[in-house]
C-alpha positions in Angstrom: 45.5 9.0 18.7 43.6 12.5 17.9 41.2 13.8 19.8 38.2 12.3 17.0 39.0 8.9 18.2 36.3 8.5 20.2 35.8 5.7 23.4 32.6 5.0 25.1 32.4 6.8 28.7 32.3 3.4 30.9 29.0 1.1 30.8 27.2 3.7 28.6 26.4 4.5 24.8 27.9 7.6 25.4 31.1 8.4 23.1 33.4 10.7 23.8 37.3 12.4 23.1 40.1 10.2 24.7 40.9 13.7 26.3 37.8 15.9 27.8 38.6 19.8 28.1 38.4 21.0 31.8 36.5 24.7 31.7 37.6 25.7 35.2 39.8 28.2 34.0 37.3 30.0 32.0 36.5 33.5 33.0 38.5 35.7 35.2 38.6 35.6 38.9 40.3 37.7 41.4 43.0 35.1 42.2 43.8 35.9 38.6 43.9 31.7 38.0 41.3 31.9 35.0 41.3 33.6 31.6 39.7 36.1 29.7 36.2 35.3 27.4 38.2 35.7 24.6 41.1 33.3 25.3 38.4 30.7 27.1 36.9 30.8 23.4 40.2 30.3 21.4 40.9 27.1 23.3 37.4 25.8 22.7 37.5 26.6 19.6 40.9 24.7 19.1 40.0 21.7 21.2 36.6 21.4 19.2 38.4 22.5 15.6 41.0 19.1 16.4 37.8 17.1 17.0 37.1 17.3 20.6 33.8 16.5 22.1 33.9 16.4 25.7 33.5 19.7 27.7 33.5 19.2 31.8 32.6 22.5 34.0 30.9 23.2 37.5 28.0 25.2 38.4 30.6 27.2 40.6 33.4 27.6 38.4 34.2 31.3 38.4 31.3 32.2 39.9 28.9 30.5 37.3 30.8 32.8 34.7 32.7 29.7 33.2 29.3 28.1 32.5 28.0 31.4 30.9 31.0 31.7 28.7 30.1 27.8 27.6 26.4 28.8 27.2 27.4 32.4 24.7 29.8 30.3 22.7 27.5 27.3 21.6 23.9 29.7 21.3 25.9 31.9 18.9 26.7 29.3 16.8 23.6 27.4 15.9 23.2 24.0 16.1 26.7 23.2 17.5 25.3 22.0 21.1 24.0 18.9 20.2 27.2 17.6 18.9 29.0 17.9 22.3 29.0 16.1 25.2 28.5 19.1 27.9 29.2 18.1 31.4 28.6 20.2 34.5 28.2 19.6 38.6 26.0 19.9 41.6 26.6 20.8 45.1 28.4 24.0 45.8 25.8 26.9 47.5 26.2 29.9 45.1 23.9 31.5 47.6 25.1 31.9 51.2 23.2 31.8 53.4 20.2 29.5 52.1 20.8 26.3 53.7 18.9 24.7 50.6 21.3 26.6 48.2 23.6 23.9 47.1 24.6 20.2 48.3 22.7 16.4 47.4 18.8 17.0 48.4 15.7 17.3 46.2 15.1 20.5 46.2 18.5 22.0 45.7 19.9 19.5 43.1 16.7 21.1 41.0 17.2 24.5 41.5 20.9 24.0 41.2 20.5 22.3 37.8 18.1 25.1 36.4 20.8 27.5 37.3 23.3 25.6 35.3 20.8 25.1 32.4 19.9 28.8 32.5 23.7 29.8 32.0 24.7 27.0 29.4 21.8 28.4 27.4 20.7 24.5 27.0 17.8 22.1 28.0 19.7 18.9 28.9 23.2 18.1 30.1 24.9 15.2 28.8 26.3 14.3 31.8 25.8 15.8 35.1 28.1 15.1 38.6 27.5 15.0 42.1 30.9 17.1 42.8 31.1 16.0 46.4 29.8 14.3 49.1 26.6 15.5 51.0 26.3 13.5 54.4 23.3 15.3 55.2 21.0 13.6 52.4 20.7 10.4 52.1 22.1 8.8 49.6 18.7 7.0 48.7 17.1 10.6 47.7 20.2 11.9 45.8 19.6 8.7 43.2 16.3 9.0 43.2 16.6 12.8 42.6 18.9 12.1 39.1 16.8 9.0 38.3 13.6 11.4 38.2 16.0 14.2 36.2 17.2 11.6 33.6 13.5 10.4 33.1 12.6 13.8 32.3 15.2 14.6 29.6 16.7 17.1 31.8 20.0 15.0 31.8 21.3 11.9 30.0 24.1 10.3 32.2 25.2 10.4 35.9 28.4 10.0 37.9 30.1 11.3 41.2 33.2 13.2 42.4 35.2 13.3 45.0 32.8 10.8 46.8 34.2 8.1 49.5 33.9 4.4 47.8 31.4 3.3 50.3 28.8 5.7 49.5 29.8 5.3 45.5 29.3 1.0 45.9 25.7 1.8 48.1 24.7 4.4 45.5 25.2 2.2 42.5 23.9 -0.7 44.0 20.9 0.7 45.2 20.9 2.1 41.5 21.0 -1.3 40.1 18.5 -3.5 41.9 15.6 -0.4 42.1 16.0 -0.1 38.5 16.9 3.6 38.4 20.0 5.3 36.6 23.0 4.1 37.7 26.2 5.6 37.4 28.4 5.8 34.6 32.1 7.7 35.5 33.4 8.9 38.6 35.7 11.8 38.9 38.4 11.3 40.9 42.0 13.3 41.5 44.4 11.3 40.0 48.0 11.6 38.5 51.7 10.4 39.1 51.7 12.7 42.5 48.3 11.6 43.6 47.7 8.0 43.4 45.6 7.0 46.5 42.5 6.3 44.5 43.8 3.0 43.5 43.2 2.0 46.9 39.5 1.9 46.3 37.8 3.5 43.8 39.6 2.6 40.6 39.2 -1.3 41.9 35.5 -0.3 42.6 35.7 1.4 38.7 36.9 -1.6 36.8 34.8 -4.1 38.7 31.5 -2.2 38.0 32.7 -1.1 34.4 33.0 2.8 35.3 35.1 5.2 33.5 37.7 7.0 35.5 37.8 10.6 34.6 41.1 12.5 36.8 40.9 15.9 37.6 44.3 17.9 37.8 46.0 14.8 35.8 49.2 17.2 36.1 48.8 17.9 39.9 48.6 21.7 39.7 50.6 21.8 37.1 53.9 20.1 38.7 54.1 17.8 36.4 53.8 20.1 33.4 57.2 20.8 32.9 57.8 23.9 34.1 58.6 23.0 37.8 62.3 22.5 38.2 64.6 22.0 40.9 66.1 25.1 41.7 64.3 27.1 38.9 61.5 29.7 39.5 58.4 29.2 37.9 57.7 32.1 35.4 54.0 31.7 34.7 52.0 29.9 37.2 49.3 32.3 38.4 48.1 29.2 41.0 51.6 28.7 42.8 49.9 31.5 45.6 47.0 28.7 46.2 48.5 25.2 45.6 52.1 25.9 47.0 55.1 24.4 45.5 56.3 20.8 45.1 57.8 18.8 47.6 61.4 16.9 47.7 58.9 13.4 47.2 57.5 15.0 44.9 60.5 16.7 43.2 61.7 12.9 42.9 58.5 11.9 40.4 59.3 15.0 38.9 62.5 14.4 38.0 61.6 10.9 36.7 59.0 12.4 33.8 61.5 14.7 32.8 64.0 12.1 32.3 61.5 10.2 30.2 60.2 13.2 28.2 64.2 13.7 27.3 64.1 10.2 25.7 61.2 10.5 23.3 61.3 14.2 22.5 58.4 15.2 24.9 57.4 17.4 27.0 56.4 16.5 30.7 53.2 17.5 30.4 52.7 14.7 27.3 54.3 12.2 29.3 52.1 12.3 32.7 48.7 11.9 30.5 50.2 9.0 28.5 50.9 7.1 32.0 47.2 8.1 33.2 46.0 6.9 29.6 48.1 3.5 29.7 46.0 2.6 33.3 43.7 -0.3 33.4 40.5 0.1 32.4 38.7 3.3 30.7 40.7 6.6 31.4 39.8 9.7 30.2 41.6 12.9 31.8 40.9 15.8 31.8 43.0 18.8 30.4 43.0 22.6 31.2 44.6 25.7 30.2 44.6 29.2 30.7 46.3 29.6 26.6 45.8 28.0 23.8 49.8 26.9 23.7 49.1 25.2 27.1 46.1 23.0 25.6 48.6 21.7 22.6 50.8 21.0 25.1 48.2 19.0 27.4 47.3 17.7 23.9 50.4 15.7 23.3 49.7 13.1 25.1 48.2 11.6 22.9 51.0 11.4 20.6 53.1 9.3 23.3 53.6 6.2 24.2 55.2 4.5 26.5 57.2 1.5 26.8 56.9 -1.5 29.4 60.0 0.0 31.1 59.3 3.4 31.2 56.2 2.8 32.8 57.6 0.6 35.0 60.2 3.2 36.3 57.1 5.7 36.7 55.1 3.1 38.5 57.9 2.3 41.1 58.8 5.9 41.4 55.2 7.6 42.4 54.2 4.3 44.3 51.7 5.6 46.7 51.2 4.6 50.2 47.7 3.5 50.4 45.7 3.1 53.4 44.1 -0.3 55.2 43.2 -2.9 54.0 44.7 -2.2 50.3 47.8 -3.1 51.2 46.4 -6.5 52.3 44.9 -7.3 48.7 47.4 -5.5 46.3 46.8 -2.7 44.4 44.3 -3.3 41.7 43.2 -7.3 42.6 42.5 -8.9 45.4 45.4 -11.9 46.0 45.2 -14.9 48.2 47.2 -17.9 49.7 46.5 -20.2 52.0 48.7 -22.9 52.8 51.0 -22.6 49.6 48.1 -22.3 47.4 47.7 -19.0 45.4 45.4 -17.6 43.6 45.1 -15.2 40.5 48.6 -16.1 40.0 50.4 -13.6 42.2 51.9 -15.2 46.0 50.4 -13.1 49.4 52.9 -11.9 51.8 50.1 -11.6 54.3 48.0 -14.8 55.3 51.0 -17.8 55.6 52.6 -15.6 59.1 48.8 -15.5 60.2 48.2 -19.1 59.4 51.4 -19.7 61.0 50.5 -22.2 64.0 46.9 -22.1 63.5 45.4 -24.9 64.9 42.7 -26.6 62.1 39.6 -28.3 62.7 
């Protein structure tokens, strides 16, 4: 499946790459976790040259120096921004101090926005994100806010990150019956080592017909291969933020390599294929600080994975998920009461509560 085999982006008309290209790692940054101009435009000009259309960045990545490098690359070549999808996000303050400088209220998703246009060197964003939470402004005023923003051609689609599923249900409801622009995709962590968003937001996702779109699909690069047990890591210029695996984690680990031995694949190929074999509309996204590391990321698309293999990934990286998910299974809700069940699957939970129940 190459990168020109375009899905839609969940209850939309917008079509995109199975794979979007994460931007984080564009421009350099005294952590030394991003790359040069130059390398940021060999892999966008790979990812774009092998038919990729979907760019994702943030207002605060690097500074604002990853959207500028975005912004340079498409304004010297003429014409080429209207045939990508160019994503960015709203909520960090890029000027402390200002209280109004960043988060979810009127004013600063405006001003925050005309930052991000300014940089990208463009008059619309295809798709722009709340990147987290702000429980200061109501939620009411942050839809109404992208409603007015979409009306005015200043951006196209809408969607959240890193948002708790009760906020995400309210907003798109509210959305829905007031007739203003509901949301299309949520960003969400998700991988083999991080799989707690099935407890609510990827049910929440499928039942409302949004696509999922996982951030660090290879957990900060754990499962890209070049963790190994007992091994140092060569070239990981994030191990001094994001630490090193666990033993639980080693064990998932362990598991993808195994599999990537049996079809000829690297790790990295192999935890993208899982994410793309979930139910309903997955698209990850992929970074890299080198062009190799992108071709890498890239090869997932060029595996797939057998009932049993994915079964043996599923049962190892089975997350623990908090109340009441474990009461209604992982992805559907299941029900029995007194022997009958429902959606074909038995409950554990509701014959011991029944058990001596008087009925009326």
């Amino acid at each position: 499946m190459p990168l020109d085999h375009y899905v839609t982006l969940g209850r939309s008309g917008l079509r995109v790459s199975p794979f979007a290209l994460g931007a984080m790692t564009f421009g350099e940054d005294p952590g030394g976790a991003g790359c040069s101009v130059e390398e940021a435009e060999k892999i966008l000009a790979s990812y774009l040259d092998l038919g990729g259309n979907f760019i994702d960045t943030a207002n605060f990545y690097t500074n604002g120096h990853s959207e500028k490098i975005l912004g340079d690359f498409f304004a010297a070549q003429p014409g080429s921004r209207g045939h990508v999808v160019l994503a960015s996000k709203f909520f960090a303050n890029m000027f402390p101090g200002d209280p109004n400088g960043g988060g979810a209220g009127r004013s600063s998703i405006v001003t925050q926005l005309d930052e991000t246009l300014r940089r990208l060197r463009t008059d619309y964003l295809d798709l722009y994100w709340l990147h987290n939470w702000d429980r200061n402004t109501p939620i009411e005023e942050t839809m109404r806010t992208l409603d007015d923003l979409v009306r005015a051609g200043k951006i196209r689609y809408i969607g959240f990150s890193n948002t708790p599923a009760w906020v995400t249900a309210q907003a798109q409801t509210m959305a829905v019956l007031r007739g203003w622009t509901p949301l299309v995709a949520l960003q969400v962590e998700y991988s083999l080592l991080a799989r707690t968003v099935e407890g609510e937001l990827a049910p929440f996702a499928l039942d409302q017909g949004l696509a999922l779109v996982p951030w660090s699909p290879l957990k900060n690069g754990f499962l890209s291969g070049k963790y190994r047990r007992g091994a140092e890591v060569a070239d990981s210029a994030r191990t001094a933020f994001v630490g090193s695996p666990s033993e639980g984690d080693y064990v998932v680990i362990d598991a993808v390599a195994a599999i990537a031995d049996e079809l000829g694949a690297g790790s990295a190929a192999v935890a993208l294929a899982w994410l793309r074999a979930r139910e309903g509309e997955i698209v990850p996204i992929v970074g890299a600080r080198r062009v190799e590391q992108l071709r890498a990321n890239l090869a997932g698309l060029d595996v797939t994975l057998s009932p049993d293999q994915i079964q043996r990934l599923d049962k190892v990286s089975a997350p623990t998920l908090n109340y009441p998910a474990p009461m209604h299974g992982t992805q559907r809700a299941m029900l029995q009461f007194a022997g009958t069940t429902v959606d074909g699957e038995p409950s554990t939970v509701y014959p011991p509560l029944l058990a001596g129940v008087v009925r009326y």
